[in-house]
C-alpha positions as a Markdown table, in Angstrom:
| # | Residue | x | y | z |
|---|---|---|---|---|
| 1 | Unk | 0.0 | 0.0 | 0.0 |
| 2 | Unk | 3.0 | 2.3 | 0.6 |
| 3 | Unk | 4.5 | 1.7 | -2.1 |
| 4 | Unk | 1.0 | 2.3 | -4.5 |
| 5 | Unk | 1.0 | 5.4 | -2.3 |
| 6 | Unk | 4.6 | 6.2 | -2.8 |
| 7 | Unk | 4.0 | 5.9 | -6.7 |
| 8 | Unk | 1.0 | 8.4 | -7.0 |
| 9 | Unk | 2.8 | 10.9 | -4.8 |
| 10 | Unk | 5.7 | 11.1 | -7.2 |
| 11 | Unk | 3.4 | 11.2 | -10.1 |
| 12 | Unk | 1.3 | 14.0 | -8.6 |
| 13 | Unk | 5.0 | 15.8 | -8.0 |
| 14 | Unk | 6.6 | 15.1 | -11.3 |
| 15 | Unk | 3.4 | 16.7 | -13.1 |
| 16 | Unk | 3.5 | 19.2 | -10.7 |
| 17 | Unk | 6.8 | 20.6 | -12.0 |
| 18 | Unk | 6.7 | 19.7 | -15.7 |
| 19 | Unk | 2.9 | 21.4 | -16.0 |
| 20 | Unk | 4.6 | 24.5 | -13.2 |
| 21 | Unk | 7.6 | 25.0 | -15.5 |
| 22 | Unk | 5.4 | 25.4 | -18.7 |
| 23 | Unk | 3.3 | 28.0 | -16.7 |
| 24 | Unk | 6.2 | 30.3 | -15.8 |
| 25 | Unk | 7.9 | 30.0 | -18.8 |
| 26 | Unk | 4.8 | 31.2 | -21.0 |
| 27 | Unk | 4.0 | 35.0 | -20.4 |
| 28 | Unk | 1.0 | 35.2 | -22.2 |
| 29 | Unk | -2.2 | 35.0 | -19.4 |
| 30 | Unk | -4.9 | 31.9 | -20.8 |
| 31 | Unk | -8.2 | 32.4 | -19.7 |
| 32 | Unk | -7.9 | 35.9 | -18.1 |
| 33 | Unk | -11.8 | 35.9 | -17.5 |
| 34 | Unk | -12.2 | 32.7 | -16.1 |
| 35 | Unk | -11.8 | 34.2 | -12.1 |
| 36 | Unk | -15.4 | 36.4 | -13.3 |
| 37 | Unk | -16.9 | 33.0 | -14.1 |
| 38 | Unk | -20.1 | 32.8 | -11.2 |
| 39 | Unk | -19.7 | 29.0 | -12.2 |
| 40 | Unk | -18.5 | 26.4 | -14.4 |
| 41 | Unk | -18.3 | 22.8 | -15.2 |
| 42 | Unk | -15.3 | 20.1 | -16.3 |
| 43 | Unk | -14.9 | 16.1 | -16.1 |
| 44 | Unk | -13.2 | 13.8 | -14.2 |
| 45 | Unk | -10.9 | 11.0 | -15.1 |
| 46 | Unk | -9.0 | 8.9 | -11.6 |
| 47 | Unk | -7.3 | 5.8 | -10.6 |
| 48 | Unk | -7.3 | 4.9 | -7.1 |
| 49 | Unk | -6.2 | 2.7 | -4.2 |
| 50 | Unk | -8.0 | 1.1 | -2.3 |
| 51 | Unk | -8.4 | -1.2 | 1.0 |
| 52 | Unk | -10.1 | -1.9 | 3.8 |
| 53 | Unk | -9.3 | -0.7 | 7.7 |
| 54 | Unk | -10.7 | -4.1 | 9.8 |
| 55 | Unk | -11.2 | -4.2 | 13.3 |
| 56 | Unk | -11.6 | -8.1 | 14.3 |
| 57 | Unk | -14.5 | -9.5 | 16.6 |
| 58 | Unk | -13.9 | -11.5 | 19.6 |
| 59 | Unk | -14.7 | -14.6 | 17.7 |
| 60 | Unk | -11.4 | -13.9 | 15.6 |
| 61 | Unk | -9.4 | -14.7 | 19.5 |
| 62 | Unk | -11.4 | -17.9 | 20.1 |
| 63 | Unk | -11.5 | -18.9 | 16.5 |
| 64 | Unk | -9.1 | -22.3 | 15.4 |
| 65 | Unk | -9.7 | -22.0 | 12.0 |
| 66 | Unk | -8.3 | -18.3 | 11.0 |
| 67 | Unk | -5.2 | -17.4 | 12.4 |
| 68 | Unk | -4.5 | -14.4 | 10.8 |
| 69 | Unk | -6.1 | -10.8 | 9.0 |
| 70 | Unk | -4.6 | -8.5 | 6.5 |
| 71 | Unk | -6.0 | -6.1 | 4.7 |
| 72 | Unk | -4.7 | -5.8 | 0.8 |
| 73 | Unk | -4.8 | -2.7 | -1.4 |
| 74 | Unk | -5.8 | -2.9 | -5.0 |
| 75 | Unk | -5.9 | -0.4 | -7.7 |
| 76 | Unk | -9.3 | 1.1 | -9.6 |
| 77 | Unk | -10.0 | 3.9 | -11.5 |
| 78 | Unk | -13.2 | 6.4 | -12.3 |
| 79 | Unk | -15.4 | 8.9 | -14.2 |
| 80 | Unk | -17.2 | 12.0 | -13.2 |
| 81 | Unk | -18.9 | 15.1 | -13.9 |
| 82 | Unk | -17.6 | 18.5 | -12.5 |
| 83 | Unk | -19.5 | 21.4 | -11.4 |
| 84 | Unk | -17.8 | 23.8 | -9.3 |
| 85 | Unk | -19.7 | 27.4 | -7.6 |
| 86 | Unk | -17.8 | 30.3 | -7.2 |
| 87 | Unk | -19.0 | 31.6 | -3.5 |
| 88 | Unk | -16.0 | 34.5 | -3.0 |
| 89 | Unk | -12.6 | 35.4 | -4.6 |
| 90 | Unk | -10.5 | 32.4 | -3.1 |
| 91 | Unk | -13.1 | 30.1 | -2.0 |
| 92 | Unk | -15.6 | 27.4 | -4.3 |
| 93 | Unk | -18.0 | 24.9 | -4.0 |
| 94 | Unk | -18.0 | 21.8 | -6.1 |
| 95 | Unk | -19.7 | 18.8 | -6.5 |
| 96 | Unk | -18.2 | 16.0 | -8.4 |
| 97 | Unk | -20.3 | 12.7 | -8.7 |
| 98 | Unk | -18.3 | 10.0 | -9.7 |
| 99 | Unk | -18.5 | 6.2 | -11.2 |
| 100 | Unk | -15.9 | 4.3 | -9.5 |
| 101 | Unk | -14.7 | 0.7 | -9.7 |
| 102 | Unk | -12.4 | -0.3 | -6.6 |
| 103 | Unk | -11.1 | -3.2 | -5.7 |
| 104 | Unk | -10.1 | -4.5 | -1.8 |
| 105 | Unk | -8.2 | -7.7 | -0.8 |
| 106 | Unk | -8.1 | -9.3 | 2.8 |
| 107 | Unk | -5.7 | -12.1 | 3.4 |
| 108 | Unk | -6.3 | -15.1 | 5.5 |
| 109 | Unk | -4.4 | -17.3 | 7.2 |
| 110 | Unk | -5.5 | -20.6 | 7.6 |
| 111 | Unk | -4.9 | -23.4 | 10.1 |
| 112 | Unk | -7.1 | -26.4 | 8.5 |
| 113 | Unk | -6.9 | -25.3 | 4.8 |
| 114 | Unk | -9.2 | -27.9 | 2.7 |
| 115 | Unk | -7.1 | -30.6 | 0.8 |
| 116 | Unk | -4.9 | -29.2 | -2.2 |
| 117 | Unk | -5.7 | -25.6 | -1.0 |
| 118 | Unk | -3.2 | -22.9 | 0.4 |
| 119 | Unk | -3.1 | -22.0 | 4.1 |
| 120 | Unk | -2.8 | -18.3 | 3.0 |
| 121 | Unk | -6.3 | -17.4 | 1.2 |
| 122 | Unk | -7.1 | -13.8 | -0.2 |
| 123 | Unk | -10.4 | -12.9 | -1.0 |
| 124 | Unk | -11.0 | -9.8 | -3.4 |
| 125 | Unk | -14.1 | -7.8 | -2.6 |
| 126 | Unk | -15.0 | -5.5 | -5.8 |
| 127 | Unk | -17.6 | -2.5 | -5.8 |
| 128 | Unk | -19.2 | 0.2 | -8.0 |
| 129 | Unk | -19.9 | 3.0 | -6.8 |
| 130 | Unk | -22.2 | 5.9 | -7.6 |
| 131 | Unk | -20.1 | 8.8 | -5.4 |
| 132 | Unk | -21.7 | 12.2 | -4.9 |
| 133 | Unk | -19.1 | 14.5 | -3.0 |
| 134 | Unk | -20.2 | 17.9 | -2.5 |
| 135 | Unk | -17.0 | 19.9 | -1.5 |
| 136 | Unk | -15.7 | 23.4 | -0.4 |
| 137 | Unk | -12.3 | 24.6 | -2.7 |
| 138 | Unk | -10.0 | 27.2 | -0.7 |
| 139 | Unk | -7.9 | 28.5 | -4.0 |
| 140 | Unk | -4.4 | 30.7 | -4.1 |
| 141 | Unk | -3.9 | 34.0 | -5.6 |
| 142 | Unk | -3.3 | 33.4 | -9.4 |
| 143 | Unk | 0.2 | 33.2 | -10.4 |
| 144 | Unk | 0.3 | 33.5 | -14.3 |
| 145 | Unk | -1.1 | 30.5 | -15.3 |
| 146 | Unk | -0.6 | 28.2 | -12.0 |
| 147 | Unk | -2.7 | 28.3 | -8.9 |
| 148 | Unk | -3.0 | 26.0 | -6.3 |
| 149 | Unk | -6.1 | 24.7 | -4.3 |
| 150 | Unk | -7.1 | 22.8 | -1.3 |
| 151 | Unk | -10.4 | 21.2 | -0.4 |
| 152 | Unk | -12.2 | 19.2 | 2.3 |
| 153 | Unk | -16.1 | 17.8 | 1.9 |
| 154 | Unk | -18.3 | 15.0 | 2.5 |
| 155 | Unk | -19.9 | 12.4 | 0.3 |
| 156 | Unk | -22.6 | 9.8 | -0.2 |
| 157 | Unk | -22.0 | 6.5 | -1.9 |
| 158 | Unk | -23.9 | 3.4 | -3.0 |
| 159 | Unk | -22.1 | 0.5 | -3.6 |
| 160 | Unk | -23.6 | -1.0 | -6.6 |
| 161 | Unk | -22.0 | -4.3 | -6.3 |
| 162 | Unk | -23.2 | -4.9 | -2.8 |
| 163 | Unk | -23.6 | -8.3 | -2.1 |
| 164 | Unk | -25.1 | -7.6 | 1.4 |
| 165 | Unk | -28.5 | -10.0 | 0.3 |
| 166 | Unk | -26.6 | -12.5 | -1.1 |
| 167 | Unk | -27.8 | -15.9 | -0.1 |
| 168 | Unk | -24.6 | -18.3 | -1.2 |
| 169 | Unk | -22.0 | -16.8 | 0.1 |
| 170 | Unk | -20.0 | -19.1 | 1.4 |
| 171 | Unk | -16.6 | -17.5 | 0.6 |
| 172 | Unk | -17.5 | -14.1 | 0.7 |
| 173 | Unk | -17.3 | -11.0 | 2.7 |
| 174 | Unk | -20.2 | -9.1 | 2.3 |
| 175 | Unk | -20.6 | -5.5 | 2.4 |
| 176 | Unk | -23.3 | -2.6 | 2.9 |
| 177 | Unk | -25.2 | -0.8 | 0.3 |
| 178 | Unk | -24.4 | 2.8 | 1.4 |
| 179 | Unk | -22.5 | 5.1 | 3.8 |
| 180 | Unk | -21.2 | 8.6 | 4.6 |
| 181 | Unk | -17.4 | 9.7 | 4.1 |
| 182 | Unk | -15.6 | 12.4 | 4.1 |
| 183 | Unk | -12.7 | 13.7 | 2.0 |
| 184 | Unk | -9.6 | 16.0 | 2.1 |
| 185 | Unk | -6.8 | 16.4 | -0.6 |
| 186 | Unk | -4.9 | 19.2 | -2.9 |
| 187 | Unk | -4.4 | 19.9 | -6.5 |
| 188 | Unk | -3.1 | 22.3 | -8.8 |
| 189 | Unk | -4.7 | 24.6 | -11.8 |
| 190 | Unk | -2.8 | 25.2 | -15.0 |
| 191 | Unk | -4.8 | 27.4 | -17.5 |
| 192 | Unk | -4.6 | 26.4 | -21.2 |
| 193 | Unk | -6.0 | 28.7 | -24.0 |
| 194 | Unk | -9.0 | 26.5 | -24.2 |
| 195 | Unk | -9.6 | 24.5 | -20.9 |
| 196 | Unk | -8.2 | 24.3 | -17.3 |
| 197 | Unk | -6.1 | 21.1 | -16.4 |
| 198 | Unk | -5.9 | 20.3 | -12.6 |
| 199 | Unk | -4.1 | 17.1 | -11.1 |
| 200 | Unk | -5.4 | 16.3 | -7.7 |
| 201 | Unk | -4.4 | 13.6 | -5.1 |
| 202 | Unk | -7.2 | 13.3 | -2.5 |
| 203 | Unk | -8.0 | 10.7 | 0.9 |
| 204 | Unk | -11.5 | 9.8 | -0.1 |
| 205 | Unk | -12.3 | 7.4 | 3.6 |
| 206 | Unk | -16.1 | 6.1 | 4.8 |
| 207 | Unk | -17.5 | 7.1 | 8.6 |
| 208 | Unk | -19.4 | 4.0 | 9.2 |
| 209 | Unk | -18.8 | 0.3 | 8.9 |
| 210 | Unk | -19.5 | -0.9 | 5.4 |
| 211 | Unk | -19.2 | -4.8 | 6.7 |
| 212 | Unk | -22.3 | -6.6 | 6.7 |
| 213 | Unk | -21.2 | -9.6 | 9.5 |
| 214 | Unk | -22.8 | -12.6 | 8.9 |
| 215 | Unk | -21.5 | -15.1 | 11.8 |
| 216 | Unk | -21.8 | -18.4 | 9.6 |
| 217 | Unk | -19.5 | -17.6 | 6.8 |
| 218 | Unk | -15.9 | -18.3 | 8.1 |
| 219 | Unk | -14.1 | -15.2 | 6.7 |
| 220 | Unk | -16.9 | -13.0 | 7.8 |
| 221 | Unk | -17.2 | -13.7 | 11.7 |
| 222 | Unk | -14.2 | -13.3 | 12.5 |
| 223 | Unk | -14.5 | -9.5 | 11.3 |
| 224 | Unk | -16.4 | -6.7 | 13.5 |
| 225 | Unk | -16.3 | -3.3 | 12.0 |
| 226 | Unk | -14.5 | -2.5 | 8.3 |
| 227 | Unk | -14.5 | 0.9 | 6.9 |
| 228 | Unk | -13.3 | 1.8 | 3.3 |
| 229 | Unk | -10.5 | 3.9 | 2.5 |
| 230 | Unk | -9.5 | 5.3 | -0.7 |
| 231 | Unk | -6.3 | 7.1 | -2.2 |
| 232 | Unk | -7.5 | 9.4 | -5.2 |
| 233 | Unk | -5.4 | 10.7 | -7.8 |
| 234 | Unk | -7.4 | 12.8 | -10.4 |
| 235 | Unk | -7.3 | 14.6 | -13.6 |
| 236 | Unk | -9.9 | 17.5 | -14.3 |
| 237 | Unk | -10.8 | 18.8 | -17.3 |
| 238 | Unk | -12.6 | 22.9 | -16.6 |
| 239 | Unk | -13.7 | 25.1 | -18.8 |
């Protein structure tokens, strides 16, 4: 997970001075108008990591059948619509619902693996979900044709894939339908003639548990809470 963090971070950076050094080096001011904009619109294009933060249950100390919990990242990736509200001269409010496909992994350990089968087991949970952030944007003064932003919000989800009724589900982990979140993160603005490109990298985590315990499925009862935690690294598209 580190490292899949590590990766984005750098990536986030290196853009950060290639698209920074083309911004100084052009004189000429894109957009100049754009600041007297009440509001405007963009889309969204992301990857993300993702993975889960498990808390176990007391059955997981009494248990003589799994031995042992990790959580696994995986990567995903999104689409969204942009529609941002300019409130004052630094300050924004955007909503941004998104598509996204994530992936999770939690490893197993087990003690009394069936015949042929490995003692270490991973099982992959997937999702879709319909995201709707709404989000407040605290920008810096423009500098040419660079500015940089933070922003903090909260979001609804709806997981899609939920598997929360499932009824054979023997080897699975099942998960909630919906849930609160909240999310913080940073990006930049570089102005173009035509459009507005603007890397972010974002935390994108859930309040609530998302695990839907059932205590006859062997990799569920040993589990108590989970909640969802996402890395986000975004491209927008403004006009």
């Amino acid at each position: 997970m580190q490292h899949l963090y590590g990766r984005q971070i750098i990536l986030t950076l290196t853009l950060f001075v290639l698209f920074c050094t083309a911004s100084f080096a052009q004189r000429e001011i894109n957009l100049p108008q754009h600041e007297e904009k009440k509001y405007y619109f963009g889309i969204t294009l992301s990857t993300n990591s993702s993975r889960f933060q498990i808390e176990h249950h007391p059955k997981f100390l009494t248990s003589d059948s799994v031995t042992y919990i990790e959580a696994a990242s995986k990567p995903g990736f999104g689409l969204g619509l942009l529609g941002t509200l300019r409130l004052a001269n630094h300050l924004e409010a955007r909503f941004n619902p998104h598509l996204i496909f994530a992936s999770r992994g939690i490893n197993y350990y087990l003690a009394y693996p069936q015949t042929g089968d490995s003692s270490w087991q991973q099982k992959t949970i997937e999702s879709i979900y319909t995201s709707f952030p709404v989000q407040l944007k605290f920008s810096s003064d423009r500098i040419n044709n660079f500015r940089v932003y933070i922003l903090a919000g909260a979001k609804f989800e709806f997981d899609l894939a939920s598997n929360s009724q499932a009824r054979r589900a023997e080897d699975l982990v099942k998960l909630t339908k919906g849930g609160f979140g909240y999310e913080a993160g940073m990006g930049f603005h570089f102005y173009f003639p035509s459009f507005i490109l603007s890397p972010e990298i974002k935390l994108s985590n859930t309040f609530r548990n998302v695990h839907s315990r059932d205590a006859n499925l062997i990799y569920s009862n040993v589990i108590d809470r989970m909640q969802a935690r996402m890395i986000v690294f975004s491209i927008h598209l403004e006009g």
